[in-house]
N, C-alpha and C positions, 0 to 999 in steps of 0.2 A: 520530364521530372522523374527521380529516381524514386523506385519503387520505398515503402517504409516498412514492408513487410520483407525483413531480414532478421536474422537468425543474432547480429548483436542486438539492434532493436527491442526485438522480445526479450530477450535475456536483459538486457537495462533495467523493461518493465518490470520483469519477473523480478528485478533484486528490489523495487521499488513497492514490491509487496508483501516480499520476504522482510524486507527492514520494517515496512510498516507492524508487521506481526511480532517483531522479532519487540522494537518500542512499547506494544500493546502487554506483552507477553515479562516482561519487562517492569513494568507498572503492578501489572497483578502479583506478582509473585516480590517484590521487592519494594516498590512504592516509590520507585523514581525512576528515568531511564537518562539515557545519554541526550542532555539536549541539540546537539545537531542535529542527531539522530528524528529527533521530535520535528525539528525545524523544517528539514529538509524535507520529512513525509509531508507536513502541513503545507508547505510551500507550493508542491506540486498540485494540490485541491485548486493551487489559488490561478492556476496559469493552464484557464480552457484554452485559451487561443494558440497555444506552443506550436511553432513553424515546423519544429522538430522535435526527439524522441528528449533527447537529452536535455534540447531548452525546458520540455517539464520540469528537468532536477538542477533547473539555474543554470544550464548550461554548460554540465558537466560533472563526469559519473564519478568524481569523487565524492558529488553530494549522498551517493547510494552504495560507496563503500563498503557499509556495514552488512547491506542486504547484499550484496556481491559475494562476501566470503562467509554467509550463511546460504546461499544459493550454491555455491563450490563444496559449503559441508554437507549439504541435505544432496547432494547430487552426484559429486565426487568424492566423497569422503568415506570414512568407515564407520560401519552400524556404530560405535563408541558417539563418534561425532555428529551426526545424522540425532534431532531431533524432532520423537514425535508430535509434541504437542504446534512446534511451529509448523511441520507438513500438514497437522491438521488441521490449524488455521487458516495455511493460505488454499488449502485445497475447498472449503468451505467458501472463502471469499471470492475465488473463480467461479464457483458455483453460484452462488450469491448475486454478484457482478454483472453475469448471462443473466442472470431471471432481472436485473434490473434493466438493462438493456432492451431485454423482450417489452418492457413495462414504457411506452411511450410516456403517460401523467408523470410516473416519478420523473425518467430522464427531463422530461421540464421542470418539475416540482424544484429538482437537484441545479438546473442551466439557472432559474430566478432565485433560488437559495445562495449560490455563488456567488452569482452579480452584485447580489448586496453586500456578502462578504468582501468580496474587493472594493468596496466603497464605504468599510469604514477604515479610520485611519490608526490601525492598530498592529504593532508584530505577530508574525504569526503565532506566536507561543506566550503570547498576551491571553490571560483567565476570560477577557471578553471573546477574544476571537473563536478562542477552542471551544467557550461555551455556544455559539453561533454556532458551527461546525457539529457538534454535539448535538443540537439540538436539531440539527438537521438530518441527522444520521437517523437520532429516534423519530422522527416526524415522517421522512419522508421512504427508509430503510424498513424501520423494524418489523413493518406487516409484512415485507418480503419472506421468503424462508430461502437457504437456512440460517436461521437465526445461527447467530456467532456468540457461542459459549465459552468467556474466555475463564480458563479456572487459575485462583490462585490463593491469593491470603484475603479473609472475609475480611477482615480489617480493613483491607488496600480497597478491595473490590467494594464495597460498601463507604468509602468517601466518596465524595459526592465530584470532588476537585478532582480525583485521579478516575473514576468511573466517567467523566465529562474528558476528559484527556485518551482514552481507552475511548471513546465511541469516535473523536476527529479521529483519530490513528488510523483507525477503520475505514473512514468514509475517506483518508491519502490512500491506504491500501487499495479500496473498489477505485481510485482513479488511478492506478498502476492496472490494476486486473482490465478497466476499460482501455488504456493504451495496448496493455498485451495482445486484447482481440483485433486492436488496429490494425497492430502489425503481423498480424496472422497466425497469432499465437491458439492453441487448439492444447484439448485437455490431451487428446492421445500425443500431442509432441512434449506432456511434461514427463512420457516413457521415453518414448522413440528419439527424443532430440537431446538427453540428458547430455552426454558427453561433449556436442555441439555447445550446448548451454554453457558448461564449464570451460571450454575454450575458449568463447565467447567472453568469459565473466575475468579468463586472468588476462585476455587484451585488452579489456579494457580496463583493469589494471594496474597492468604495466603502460597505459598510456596518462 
């Protein structure tokens, strides 16, 4: 069986945390985001058992699009286009991610949190589901560090509907950040592998 730690692999995940940031980031500062965009992060929460990298994002990286050509700006692109607040979110959420991984109770907490999520019969971008997801994020997340500070409009960030939309986004992002580690994804390759990453990101697509 072919290895799954490969240099597009990684790069899939990485865009599937970059989108999830990018959603999160999105909401705070504006008070809506692209719903596929929302879809697509939430979808991948819902599909532990993915045979492979891309069945996470339904089976195909135009679900992760968006995060692709924000992975191509933050990594290829020029300081102008290169946003800090989304490097510094997803760099948090790596961080993050690892300390959850180290933490066997959550990784369970998070495996029976899911299970139920897939068992009820709701869209992913249904106020029920996100609120599940949400509520799992602060239950099972928040004692972790580091806490993920996302900044925007007190308005946006202080409803209650888009703050509960803003913590699923998160908890798609840490299941992109736990794919990345799958695939042998390491914080020194988000230096050392940049341009790899960006090759990576226009095969796939151009596929």
């Amino acid at each position: 069986m072919a290895s799954i730690k490969t240099i597009p692999n990684q790069t899939l995940a990485l865009a599937g945390v970059f989108q999830a940031v990018h959603v999160c980031k999105s909401l705070a500062t504006t008070g809506r985001c692209d719903n596929d965009d929302l879809a697509n992060t939430l979808r991948s929460v819902m599909t532990l058992n993915a045979t492979g990298v891309v069945d996470a994002y339904g089976g195909s990286a135009a679900a992760v699009r968006r995060g692709l050509r924000v992975l191509k700006n933050q990594f290829g692109g020029t300081d102008e286009a290169r946003d800090l607040d989304l490097a510094r979110y997803a760099l948090s959420l790596i961080q993050l991610g690892t300390n959850v991984l180290a933490d066997d109770s959550t990784v369970e907490q998070l495996r029976i949190g899911i299970s139920q999520a897939q068992g009820l019969d709701f869209e992913v971008t249904d106020p029920v589901l996100i609120n599940k997801l949400a509520d799992m994020y602060r239950t099972s997340i928040s004692h972790l560090s580091p806490r993920i500070m996302v900044s925007g409009d007190p308005g946006f960030l202080n409803d209650e509907s888009i703050a509960a939309t803003i913590r699923a986004a998160l908890l798609g992002g840490l299941r992109s950040v736990v794919l990345w580690r799958q695939c042998g994804g390491t914080r020194p390759k988000l230096v050392l592998s940049r341009a790899s990453y960006v090759r990576a990101a226009n095969d796939w697509m151009r596929g």
